[in-house]
GUTORDREN-799027 format. One line per 8 residues: number of its first residue (from 1); their letters; for each residue x, y, z of N, C-alpha, C, O. Coordinates in nm, 2 decimals. Each point is the difference from the previous one (the first is absolute). Example, Ala and Ser with C-alpha at 12.3 -4.5 7.8 and 13.67 -1.06 7.14 Angstrom:
GUTORDREN-799027
1) AS) 1.32:-0.57:0.78:-0.09:0.12:0.00:0.09:0.12:0.00:0.10:0.00:0.07; -0.14:0.11:-0.14:0.09:0.11:0.00:-0.08:0.11:0.08:0.05:0.11:0.01
//
This chain:
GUTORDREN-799027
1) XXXXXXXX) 0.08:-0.12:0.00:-0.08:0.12:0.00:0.09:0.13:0.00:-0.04:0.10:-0.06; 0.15:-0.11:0.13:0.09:0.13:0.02:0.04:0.02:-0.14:-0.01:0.11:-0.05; 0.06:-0.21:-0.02:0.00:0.00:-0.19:-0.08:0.11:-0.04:0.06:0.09:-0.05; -0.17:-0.09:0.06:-0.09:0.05:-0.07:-0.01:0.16:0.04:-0.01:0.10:-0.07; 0.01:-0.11:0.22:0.01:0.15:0.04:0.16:0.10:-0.08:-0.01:0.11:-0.04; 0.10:-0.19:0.04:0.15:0.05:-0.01:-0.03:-0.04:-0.16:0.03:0.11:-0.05; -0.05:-0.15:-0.01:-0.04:0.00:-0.13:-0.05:0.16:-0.08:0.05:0.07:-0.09; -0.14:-0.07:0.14:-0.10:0.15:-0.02:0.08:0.11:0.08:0.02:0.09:-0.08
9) XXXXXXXX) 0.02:-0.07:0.17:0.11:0.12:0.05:0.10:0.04:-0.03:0.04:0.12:0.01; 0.05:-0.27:-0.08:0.11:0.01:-0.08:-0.02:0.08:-0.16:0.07:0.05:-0.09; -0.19:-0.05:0.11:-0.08:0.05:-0.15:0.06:0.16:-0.01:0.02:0.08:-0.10; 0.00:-0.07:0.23:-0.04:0.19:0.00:-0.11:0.11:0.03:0.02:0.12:0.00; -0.15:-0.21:0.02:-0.11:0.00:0.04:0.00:0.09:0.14:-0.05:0.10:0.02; 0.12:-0.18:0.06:0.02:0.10:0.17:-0.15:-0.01:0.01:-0.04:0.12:-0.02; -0.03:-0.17:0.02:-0.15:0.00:0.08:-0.04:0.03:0.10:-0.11:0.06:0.02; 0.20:-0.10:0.09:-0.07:0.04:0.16:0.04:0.14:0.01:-0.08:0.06:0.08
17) XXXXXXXX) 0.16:0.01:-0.13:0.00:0.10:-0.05:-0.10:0.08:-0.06:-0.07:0.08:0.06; 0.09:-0.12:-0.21:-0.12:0.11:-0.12:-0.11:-0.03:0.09:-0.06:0.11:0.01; 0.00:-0.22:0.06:-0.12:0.00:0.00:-0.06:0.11:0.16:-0.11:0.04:0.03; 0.26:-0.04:0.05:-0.04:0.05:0.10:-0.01:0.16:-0.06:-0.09:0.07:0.04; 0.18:-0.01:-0.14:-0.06:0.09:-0.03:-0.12:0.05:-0.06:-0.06:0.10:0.04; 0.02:-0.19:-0.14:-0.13:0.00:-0.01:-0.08:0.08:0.09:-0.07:0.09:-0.04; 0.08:-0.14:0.18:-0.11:-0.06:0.07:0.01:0.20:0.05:-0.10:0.07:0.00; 0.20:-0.05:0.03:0.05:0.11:0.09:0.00:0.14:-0.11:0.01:0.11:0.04
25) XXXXXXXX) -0.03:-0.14:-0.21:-0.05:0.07:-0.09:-0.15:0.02:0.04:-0.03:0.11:0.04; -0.04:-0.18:-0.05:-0.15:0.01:0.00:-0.02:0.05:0.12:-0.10:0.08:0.02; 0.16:-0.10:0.07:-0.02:0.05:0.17:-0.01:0.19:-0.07:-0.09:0.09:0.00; 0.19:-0.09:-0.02:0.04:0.17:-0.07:-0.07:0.02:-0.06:-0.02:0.12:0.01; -0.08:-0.19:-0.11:-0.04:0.09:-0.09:-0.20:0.04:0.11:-0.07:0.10:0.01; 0.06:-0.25:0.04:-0.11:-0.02:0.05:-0.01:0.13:0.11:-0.11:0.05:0.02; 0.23:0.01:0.04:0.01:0.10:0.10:-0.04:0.16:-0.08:-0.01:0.12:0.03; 0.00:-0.17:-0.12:-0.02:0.15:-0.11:-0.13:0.02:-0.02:-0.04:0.11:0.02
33) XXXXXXXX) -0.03:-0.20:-0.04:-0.17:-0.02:-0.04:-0.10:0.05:0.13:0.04:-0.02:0.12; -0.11:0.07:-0.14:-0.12:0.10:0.09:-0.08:-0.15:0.04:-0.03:-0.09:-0.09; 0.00:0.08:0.20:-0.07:-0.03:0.04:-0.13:0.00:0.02:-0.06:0.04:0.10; 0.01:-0.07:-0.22:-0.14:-0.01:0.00:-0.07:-0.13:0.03:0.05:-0.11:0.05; -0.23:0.14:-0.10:-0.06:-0.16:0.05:0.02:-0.10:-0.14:-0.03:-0.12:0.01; 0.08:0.17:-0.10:0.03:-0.08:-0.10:0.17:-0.06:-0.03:0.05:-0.11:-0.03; 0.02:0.27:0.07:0.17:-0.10:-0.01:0.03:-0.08:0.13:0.09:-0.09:-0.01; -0.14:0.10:0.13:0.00:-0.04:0.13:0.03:-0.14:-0.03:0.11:-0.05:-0.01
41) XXXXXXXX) -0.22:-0.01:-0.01:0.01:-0.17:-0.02:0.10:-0.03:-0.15:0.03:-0.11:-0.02; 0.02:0.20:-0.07:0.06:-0.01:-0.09:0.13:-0.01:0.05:0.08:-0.10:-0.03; -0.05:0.17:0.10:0.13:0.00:0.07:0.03:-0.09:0.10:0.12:0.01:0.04; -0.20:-0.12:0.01:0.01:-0.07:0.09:0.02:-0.09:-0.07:0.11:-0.06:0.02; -0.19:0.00:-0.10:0.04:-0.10:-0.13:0.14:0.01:-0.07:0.07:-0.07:-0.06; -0.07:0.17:0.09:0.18:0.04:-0.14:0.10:-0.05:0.13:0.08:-0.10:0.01; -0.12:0.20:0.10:0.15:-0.05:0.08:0.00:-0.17:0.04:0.11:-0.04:-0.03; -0.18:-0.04:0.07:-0.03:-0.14:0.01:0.00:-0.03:-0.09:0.12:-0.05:0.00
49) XXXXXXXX) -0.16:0.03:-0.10:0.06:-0.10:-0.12:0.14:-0.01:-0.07:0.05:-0.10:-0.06; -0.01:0.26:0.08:0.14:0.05:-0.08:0.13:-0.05:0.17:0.11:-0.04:0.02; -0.19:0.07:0.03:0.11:-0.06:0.15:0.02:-0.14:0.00:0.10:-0.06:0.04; -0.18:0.01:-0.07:-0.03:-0.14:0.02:0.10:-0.09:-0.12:0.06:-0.11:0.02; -0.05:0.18:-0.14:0.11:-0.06:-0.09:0.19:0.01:0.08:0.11:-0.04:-0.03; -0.13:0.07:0.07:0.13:-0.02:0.09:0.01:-0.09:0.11:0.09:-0.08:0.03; -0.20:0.11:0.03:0.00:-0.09:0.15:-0.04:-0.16:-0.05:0.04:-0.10:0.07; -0.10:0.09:-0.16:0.00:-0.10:-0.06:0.14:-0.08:0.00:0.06:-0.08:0.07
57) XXXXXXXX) -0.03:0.15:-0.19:0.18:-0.03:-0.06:0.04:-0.01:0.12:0.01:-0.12:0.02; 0.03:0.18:0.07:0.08:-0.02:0.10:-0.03:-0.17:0.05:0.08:-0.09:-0.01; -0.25:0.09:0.07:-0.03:-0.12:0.06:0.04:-0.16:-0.11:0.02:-0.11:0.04; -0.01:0.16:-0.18:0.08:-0.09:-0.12:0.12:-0.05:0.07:0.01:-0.11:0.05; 0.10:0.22:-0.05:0.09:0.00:0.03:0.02:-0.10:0.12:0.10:-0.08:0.01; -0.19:0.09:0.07:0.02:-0.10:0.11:-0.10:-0.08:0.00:-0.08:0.03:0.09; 0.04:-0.13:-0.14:-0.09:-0.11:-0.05:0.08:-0.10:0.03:0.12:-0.02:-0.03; -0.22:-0.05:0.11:0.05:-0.15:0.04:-0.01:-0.11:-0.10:0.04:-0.11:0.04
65) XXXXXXXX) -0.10:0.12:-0.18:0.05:-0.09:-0.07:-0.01:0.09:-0.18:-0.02:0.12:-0.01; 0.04:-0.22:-0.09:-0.02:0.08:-0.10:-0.12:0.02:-0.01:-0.04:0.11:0.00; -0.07:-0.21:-0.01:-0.16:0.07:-0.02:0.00:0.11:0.08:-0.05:0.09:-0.06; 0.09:-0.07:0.22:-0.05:0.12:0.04:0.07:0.12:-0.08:-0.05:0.11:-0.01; 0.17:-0.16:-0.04:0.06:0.11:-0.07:-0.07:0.10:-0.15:-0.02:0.12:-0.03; -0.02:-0.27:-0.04:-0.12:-0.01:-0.07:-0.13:0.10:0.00:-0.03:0.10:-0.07; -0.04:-0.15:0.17:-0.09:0.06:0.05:0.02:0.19:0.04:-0.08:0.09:-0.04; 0.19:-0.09:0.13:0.01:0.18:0.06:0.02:0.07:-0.13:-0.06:0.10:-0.01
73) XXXXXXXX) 0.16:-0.15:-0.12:-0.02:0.07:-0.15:-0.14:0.02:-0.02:-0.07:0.10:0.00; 0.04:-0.23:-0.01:-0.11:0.06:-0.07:-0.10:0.07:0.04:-0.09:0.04:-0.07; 0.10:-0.01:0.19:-0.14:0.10:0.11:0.08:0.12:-0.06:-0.07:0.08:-0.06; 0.25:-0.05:0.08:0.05:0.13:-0.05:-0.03:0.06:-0.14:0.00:0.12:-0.04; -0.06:-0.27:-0.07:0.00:0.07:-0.09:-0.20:0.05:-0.02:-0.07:0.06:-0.08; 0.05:-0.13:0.17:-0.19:0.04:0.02:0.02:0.15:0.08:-0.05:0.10:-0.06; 0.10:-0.08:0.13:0.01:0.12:0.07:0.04:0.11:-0.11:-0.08:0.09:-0.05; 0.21:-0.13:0.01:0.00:0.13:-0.15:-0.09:0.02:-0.09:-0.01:0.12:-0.04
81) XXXXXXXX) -0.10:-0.23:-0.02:-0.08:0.01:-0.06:-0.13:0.08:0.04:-0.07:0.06:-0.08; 0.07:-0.09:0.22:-0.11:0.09:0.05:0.02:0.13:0.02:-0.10:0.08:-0.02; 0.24:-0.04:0.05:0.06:0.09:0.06:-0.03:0.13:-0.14:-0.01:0.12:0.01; 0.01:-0.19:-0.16:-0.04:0.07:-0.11:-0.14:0.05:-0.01:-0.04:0.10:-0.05; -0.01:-0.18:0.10:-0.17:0.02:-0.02:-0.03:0.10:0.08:-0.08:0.08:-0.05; 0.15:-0.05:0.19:-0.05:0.10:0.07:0.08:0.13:-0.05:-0.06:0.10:0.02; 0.17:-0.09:-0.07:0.04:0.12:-0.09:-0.09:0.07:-0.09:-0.03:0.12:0.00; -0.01:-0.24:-0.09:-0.12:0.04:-0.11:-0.07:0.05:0.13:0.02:0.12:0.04
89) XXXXXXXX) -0.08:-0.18:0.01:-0.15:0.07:0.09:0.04:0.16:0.05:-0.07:0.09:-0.02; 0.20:-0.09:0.08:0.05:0.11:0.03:0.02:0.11:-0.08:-0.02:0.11:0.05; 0.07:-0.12:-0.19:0.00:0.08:-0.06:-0.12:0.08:-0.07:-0.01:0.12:-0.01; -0.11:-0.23:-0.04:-0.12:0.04:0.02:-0.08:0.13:0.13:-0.09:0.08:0.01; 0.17:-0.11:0.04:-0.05:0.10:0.11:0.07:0.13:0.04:-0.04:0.10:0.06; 0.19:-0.14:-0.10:0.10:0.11:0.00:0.09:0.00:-0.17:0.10:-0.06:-0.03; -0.20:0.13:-0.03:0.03:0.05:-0.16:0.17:0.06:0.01:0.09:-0.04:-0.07; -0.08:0.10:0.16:0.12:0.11:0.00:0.11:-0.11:0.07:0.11:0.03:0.05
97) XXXXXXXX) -0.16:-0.12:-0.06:0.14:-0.12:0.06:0.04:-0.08:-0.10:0.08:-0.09:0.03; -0.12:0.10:-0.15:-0.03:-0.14:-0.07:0.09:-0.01:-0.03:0.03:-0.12:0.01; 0.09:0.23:-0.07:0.15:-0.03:-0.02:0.10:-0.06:0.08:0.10:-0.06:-0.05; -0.12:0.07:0.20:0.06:-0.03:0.10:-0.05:-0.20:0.04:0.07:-0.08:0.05; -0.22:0.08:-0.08:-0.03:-0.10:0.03:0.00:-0.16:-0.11:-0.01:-0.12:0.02; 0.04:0.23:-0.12:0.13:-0.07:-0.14:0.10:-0.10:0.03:0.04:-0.11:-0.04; 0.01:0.21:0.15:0.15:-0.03:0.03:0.03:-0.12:0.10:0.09:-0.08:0.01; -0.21:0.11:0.05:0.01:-0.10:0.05:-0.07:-0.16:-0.01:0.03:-0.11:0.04
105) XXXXXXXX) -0.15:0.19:-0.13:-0.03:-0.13:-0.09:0.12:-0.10:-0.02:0.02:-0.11:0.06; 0.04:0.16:-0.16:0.10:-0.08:-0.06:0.09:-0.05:0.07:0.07:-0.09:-0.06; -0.04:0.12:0.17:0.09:-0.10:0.09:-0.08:-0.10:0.03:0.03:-0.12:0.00; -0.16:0.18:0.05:-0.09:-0.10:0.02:0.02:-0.13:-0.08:0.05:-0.11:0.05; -0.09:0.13:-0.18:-0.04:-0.07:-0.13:0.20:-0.08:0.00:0.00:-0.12:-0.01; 0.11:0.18:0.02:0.10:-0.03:-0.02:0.03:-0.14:0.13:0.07:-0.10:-0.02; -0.13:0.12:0.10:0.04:-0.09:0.17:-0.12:-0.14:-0.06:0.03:-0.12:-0.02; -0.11:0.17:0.01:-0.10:-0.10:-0.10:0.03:-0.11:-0.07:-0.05:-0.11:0.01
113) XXXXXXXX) 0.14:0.15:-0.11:0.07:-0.03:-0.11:0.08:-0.08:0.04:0.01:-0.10:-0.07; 0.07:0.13:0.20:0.12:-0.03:0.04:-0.05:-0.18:0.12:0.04:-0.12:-0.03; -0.10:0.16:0.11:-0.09:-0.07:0.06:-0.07:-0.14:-0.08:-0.01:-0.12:0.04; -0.05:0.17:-0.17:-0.09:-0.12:-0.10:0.10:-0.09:-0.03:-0.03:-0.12:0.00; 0.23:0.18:-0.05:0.07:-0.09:-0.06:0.11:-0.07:0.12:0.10:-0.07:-0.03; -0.15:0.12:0.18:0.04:-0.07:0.05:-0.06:-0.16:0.04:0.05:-0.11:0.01; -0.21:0.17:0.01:-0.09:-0.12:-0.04:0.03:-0.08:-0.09:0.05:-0.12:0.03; -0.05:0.16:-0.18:0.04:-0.12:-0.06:0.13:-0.06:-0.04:0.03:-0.09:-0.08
121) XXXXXX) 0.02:0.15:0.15:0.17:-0.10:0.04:-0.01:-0.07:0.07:0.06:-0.10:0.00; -0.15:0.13:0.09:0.04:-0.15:0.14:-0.13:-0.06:-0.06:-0.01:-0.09:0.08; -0.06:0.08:-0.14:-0.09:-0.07:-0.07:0.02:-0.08:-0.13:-0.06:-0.10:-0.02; 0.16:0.14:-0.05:0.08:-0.07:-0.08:0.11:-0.08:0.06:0.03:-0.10:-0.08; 0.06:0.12:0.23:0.04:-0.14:0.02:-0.06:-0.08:0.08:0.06:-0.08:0.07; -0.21:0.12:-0.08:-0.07:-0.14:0.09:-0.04:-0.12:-0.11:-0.05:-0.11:0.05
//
């Protein structure tokens, strides 16, 4: 299992990293947005789902076998997935962010990416 972790890090990837930034980007941008009855719950959704792709990876990282290892990807890469949807919802509601919430889309969509082809590597040597 440690193969697989040191596999993907050796990549260049730094995950427990990018993803803790991630998490500590959206904290910033979420601290920017007005508090209304509509971004209120929008923003609660963005920081928990976009936090959660790290704490995930991390709990990867320390998985007691490979399926659990298996398993914590792929919640990380459900968490990014979601973590996009509530951007869309957000930007919808804040027009004047939509460039910023771009930006972060695409990391989103990039950690995604990154997460799906870890799945199917340890899927392909089973």
């Amino acid at each position: 299992m440690n193969d697989s972790i040191n596999q993907f890090s050796n990549r260049g990837y730094n995950l427990e990293e990018r993803t803790a930034k991630f998490g500590e980007s959206v904290i910033v941008f979420c601290k920017n947005i007005t508090q209304d009855a509509i971004n209120k719950p929008l923003i609660n959704q963005l920081i928990r789902s976009s936090t959660s792709v790290g704490a995930n990876y991390m709990e990867a990282n320390g998985a007691s076998s490979r399926k659990d290892f298996t398993n914590k990807i792929f919640i990380c890469k459900k968490e990014s997935q979601e973590t996009k949807h509530w951007f869309r919802m957000m930007s919808q509601c804040n027009p004047e962010k939509t460039e910023e919430l771009r930006k972060l889309w695409q990391e989103a969509q990039e950690l995604t990416m990154i997460f799906q082809k870890i799945t199917n590597s340890l899927r392909n040597k089973n």
